[in-house]
C-alpha positions in Angstrom: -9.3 20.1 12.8 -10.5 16.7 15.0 -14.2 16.4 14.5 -15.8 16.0 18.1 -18.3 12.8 17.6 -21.2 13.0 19.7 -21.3 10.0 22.7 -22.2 6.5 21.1 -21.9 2.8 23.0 -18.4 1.9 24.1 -18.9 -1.0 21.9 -19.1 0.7 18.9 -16.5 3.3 19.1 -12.7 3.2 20.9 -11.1 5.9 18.7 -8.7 7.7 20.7 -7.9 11.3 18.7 -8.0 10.4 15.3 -7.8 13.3 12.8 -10.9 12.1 10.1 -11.0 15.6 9.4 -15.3 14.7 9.0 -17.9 16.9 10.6 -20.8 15.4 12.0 -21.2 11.7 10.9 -22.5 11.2 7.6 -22.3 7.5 7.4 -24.0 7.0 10.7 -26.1 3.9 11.0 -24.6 2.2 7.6 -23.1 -1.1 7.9 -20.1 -2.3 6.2 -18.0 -5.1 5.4 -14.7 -4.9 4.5 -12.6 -8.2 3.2 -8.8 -8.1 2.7 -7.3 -11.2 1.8 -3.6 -10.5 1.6 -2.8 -8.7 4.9 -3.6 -8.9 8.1 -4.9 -5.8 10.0 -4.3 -3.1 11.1 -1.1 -4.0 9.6 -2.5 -3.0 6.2 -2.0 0.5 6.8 -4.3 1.6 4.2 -7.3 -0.1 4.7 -7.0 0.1 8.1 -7.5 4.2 7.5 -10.0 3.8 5.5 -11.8 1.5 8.2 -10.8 4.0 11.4 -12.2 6.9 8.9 -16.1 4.9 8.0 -16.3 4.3 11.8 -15.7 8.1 12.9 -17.9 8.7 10.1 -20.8 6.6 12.1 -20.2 3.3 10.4 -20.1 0.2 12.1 -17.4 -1.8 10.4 -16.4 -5.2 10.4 -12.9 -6.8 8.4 -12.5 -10.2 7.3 -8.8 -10.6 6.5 -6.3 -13.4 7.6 -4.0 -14.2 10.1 -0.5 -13.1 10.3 2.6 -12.9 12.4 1.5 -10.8 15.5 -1.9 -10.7 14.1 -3.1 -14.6 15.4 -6.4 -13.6 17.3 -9.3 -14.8 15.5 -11.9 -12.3 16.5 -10.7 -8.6 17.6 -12.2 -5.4 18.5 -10.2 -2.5 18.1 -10.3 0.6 17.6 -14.1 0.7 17.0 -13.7 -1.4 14.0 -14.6 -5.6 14.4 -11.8 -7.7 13.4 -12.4 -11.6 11.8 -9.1 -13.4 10.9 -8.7 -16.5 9.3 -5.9 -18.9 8.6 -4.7 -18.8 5.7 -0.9 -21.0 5.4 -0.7 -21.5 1.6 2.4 -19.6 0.7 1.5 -19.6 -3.2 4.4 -19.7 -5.5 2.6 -21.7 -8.7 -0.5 -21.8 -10.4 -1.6 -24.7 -8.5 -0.7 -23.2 -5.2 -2.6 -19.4 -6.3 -5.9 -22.2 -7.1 -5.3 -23.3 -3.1 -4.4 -20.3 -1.8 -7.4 -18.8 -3.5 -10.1 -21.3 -2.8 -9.5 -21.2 1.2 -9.9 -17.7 1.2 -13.4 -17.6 -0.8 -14.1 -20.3 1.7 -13.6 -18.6 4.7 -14.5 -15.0 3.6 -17.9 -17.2 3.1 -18.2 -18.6 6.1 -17.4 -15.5 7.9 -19.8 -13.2 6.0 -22.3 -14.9 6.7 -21.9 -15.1 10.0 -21.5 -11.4 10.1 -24.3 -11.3 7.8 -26.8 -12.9 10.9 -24.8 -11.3 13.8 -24.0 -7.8 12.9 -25.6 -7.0 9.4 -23.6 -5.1 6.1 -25.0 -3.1 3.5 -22.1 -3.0 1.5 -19.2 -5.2 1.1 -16.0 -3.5 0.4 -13.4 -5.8 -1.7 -9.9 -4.9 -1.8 -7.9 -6.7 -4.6 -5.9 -9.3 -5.2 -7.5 -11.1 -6.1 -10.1 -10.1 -8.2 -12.0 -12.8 -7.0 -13.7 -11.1 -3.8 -17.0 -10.2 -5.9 -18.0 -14.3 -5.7 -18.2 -13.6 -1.7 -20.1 -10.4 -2.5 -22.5 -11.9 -5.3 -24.1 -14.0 -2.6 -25.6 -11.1 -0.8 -27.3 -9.6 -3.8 -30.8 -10.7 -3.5 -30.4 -9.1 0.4 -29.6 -5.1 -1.6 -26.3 -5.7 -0.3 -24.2 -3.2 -2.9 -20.4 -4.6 -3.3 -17.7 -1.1 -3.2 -14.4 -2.7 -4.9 -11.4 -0.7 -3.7 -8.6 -1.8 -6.7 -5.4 -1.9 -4.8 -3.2 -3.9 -7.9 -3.8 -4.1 -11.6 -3.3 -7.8 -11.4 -3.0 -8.4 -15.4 -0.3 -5.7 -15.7 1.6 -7.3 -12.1 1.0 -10.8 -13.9 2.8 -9.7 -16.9 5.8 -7.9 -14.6 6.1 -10.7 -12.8 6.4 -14.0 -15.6 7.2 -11.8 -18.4 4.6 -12.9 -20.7 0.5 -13.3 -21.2 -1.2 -16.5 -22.0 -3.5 -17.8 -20.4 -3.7 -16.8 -16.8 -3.1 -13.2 -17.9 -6.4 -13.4 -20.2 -8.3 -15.5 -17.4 -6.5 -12.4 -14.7 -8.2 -9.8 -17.1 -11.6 -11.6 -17.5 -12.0 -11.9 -13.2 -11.0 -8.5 -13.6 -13.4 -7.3 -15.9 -16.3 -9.0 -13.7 -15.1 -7.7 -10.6 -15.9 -4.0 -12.3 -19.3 -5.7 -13.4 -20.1 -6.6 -10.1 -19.3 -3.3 -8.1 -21.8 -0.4 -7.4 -18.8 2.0 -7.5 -15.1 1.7 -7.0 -12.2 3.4 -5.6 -9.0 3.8 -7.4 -5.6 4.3 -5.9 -4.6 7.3 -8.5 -5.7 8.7 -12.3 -4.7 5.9 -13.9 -6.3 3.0 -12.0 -9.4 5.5 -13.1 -8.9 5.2 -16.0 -8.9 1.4 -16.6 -11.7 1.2 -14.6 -13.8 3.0 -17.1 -11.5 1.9 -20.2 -11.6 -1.7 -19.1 -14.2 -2.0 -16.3 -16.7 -0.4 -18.4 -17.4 1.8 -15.2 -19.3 5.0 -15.5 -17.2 8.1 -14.9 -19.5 9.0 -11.9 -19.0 5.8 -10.0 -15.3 6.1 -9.9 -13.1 7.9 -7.2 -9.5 8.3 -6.5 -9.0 7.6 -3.1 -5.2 7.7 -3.0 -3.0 6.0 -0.1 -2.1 8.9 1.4 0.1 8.6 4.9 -1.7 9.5 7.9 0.3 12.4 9.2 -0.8 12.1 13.0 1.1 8.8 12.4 4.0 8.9 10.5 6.0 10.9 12.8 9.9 12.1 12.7 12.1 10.7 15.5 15.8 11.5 16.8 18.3 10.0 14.1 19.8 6.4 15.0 23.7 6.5 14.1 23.7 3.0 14.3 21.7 2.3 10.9 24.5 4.4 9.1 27.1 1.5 10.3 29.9 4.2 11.0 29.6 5.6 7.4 28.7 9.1 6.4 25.2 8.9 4.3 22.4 6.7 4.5 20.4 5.5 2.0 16.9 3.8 2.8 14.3 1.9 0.9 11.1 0.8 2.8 8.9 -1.5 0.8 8.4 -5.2 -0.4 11.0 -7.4 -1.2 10.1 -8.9 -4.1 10.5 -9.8 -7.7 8.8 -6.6 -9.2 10.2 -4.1 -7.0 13.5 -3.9 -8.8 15.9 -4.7 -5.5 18.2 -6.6 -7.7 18.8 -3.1 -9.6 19.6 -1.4 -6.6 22.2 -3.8 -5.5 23.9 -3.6 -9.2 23.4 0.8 -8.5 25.4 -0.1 -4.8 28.5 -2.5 -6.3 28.9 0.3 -8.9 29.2 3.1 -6.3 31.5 0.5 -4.0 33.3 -0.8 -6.6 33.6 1.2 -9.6 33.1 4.5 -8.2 35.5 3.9 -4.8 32.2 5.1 -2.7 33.0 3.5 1.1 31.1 6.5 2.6 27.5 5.1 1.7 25.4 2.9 3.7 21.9 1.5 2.7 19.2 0.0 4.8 16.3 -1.1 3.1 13.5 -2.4 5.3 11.0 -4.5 4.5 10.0 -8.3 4.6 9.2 -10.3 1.6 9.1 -13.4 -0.7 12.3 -12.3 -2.4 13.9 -11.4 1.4 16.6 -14.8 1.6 17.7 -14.6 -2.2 18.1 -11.2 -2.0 19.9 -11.0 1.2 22.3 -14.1 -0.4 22.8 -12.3 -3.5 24.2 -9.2 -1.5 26.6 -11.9 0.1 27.9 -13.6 -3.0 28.9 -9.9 -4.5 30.5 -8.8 -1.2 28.6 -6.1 -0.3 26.9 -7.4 3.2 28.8 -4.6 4.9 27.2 -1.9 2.9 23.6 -3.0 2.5 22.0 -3.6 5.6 18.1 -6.0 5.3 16.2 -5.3 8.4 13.2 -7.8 6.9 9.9 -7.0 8.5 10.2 -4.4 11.6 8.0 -2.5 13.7 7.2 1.4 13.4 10.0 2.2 15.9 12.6 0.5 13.3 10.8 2.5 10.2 10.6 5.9 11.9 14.1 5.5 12.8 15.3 4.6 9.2 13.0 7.0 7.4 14.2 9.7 10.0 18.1 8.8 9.9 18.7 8.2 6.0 19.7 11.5 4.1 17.4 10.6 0.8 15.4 7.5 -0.1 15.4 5.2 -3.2 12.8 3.7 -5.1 13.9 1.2 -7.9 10.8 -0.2 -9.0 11.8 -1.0 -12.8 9.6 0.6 -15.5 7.1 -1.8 -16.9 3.5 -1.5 -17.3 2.7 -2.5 -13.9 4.7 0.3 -11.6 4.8 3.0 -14.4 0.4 2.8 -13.8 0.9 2.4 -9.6 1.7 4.5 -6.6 4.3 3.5 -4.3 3.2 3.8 -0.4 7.1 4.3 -0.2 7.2 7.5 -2.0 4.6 9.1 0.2 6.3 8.3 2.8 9.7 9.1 1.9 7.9 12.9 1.2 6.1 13.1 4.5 9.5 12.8 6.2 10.8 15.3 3.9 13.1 12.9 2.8 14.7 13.5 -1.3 14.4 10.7 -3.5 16.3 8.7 -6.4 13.9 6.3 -8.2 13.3 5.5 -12.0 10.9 7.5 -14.3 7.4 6.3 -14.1 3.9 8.1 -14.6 2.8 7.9 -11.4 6.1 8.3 -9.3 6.8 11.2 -10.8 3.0 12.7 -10.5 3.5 11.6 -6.8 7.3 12.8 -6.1 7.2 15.8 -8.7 10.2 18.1 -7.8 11.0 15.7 -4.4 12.7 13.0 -6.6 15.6 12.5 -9.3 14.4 10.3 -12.5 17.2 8.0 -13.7 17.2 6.6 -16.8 14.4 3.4 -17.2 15.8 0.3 -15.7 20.1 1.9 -15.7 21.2 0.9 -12.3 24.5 2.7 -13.3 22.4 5.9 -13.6 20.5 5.2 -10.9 23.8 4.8 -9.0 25.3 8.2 -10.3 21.8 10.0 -9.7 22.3 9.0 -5.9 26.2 10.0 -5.3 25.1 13.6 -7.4 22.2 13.8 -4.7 24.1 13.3 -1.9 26.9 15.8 -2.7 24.4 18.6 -2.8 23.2 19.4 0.8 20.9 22.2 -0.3 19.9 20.9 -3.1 18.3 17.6 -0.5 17.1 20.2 1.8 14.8 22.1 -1.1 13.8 18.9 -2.4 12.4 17.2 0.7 10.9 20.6 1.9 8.7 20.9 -1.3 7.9 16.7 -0.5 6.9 17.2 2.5 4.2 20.6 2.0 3.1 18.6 -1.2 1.9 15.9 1.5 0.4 18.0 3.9 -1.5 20.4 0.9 -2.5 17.6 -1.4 -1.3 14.1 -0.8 -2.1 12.9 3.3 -4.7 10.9 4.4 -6.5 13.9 5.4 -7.2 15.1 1.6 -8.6 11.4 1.0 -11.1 11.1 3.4 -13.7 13.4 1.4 -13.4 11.1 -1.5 -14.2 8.2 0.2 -17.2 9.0 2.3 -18.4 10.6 -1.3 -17.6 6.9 -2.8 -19.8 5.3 -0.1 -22.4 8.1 -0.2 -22.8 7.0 -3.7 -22.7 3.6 -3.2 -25.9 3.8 -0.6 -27.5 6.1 -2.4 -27.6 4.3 -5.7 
């Protein structure tokens, strides 16, 4: 299963057992860039497995990304895979504030690539949206052959319109950056069959230069632990959610789904923890306050693994209310993948891709219906076998079609492509 590397410079590789499922090293002696600029790493779990997979495949990698809490050194080496951070303090939360928060990471994504460029060398620069803004950084490079791999994280029109509830103007100028981003790239990875599809529809991209490369959880990684009692604050069930807390991820649903069980249904034996940092973290956290449900629903904000392993291994089923709207019914939760690799049940709405993700692992309330969201979880929970089928069949979907493992041929095909064109 662990493809055995043969002995290379301790410079270039400090991998310690990780499962690439590769043989030999077919991307040996390719150089790449990656640049990130919403997360720091590794705390970007998925790019950071799609860097530790190019590296065991030979690659020498380097990251641009920003700085973050826990994440302040400016230059790491980790792993095998060269880490530049930069600062990046603009908390945007306007149109004038995305223009700043936009324009100092182009500047130092610049200034960094080319460092990089005269230091280390790339062949290809891999640009993970949002923004869809990264190909300007890439575009520089061209007259060097330096191909540009766009890895399309967010379908930023479709989030734009969740978000504000309307098009306009941003939304067309969020679809035209979009449009040349596809223009731009060699080849691109999408996150699932639909993200595919607009890259071709949309993009204009050929068929052949498009490859799902879906967020899969690392299973050698996302491990079960003892159950914490404490997390189910003396009650009998737990319900978790792990994800962001913001607008689009339909917390405020949930919490209407909890004061109907508490309230109208007489339910006192549920806790929820939902863990998670976010913009939306301090509203939401008052708005569970002001309708007296603090001792029910439990925010643990932004924790370490120990915290999520604990919570995902504790709860008794997981919820996802991301509201239907063109946005999440197109995108695949991280959340859902791993609520199944914990064989963890699930409650969440009805959307394309959550249910081509959870598939028999998950209940489908009716769109955007808290109060059948709420009655979807209590019917869960009072069927014990019913939890027990539904979170084994999660969890062998995972490890037959879903882990990280089964993306890893994808992308090394995606970057054979791209160096090969």
């Amino acid at each position: 299963m662990l493809a055995m590397n043969p002995p290379v410079a301790p410079d270039e590789l400090c991998v310690d057992a990780f499962p690439t499922y590769i043989d030999g090293q077919p991307l040996a002696g390719q150089k790449v860039l990656i640049i990130v600029e919403n997360l720091p790493l590794p705390f970007d779990r998925r790019v950071w497995q799609e860097a530790r997979t190019l590296v065991a495949a030979g690659a020498q990698v380097s990251i641009i990304c920003p700085t973050g809490k826990g994440y302040e050194a400016r230059y790491e080496f980790l792993e095998g895979v060269h880490i530049y951070r930069h600062p990046l303090q603009i908390e945007a939360n306007s149109a004038l504030g995305y223009l700043g928060e936009y324009g100092l990471a182009l500047f130092w994504e610049t200034i960094l690539a080319w460092k990089i460029f005269f230091t280390r060398g790339f062949r290809v620069i891999h640009g993970c949206n949002p923004p869809d803004l990264i190909f300007l950084v890439a575009l520089q490079f061209r007259l060097f052959g330096v191909k540009f791999l766009f890895d399309h994280h967010d379908i930023n029109p479709e989030l734009y319109e969740a978000k504000f509830n309307r098009r306009g103007f941003f939304w067309k100028l969020m679809v035209f950056f979009e449009k040349l981003t596809f223009k731009a790239a060699t080849v691109s990875i999408a996150t699932n069959h639909s993200y595919r599809q607009i890259a071709m529809s949309r993009g204009g991209m050929k068929p052949d230069d498009v490859f799902v490369v879906r967020s899969g959880p690392d299973l050698s990684k996302l491990r079960t632990v003892p159950p914490e009692p404490k997390w189910r604050n003396g009650r009998k069930f737990l319900v978790g959610y792990v994800g962001v807390m913001g607008e689009q991820e339909g917390i405020d649903l949930l919490i209407d789904a909890v004061a109907h069980l508490v309230f109208d249904q007489k339910r006192h034996d549920i806790q929820f923890c939902l863990v998670g940092g976010g913009p939306s973290l301090d509203g939401l956290r008052q708005q569970v306050a002001r309708r007296g449900l603090s001792d029910f629903v439990q925010f643990t904000g932004r924790a370490p693994d120990d915290v999520l392993f604990e919570v995902l291994s504790t709860m008794d089923i997981g919820v996802n209310p991301d509201r239907v709207n063109a946005m999440n019914d197109k995108s695949t939760m991280n959340k859902i993948m791993e609520y199944m690799a914990l064989g963890k049940p699930m409650v969440q709405f009805d959307v394309t891709e959550g249910r081509f993700s959870a598939q028999d692992a998950s209940l489908y309330a009716k769109p955007n219906d808290p109060v059948d969201l709420a009655e979807k979880i209590a019917g869960l929970l009072g069927d014990p076998e019913r939890r027990a089928m539904m979170g084994a069949f999660g969890r062998q979907r995972v490890e037959n079609e879903l882990s990280w493992s089964h993306q890893v041929k994808p992308l090394i095909a995606a970057y054979q492509r791209v160096f090969h064109r």
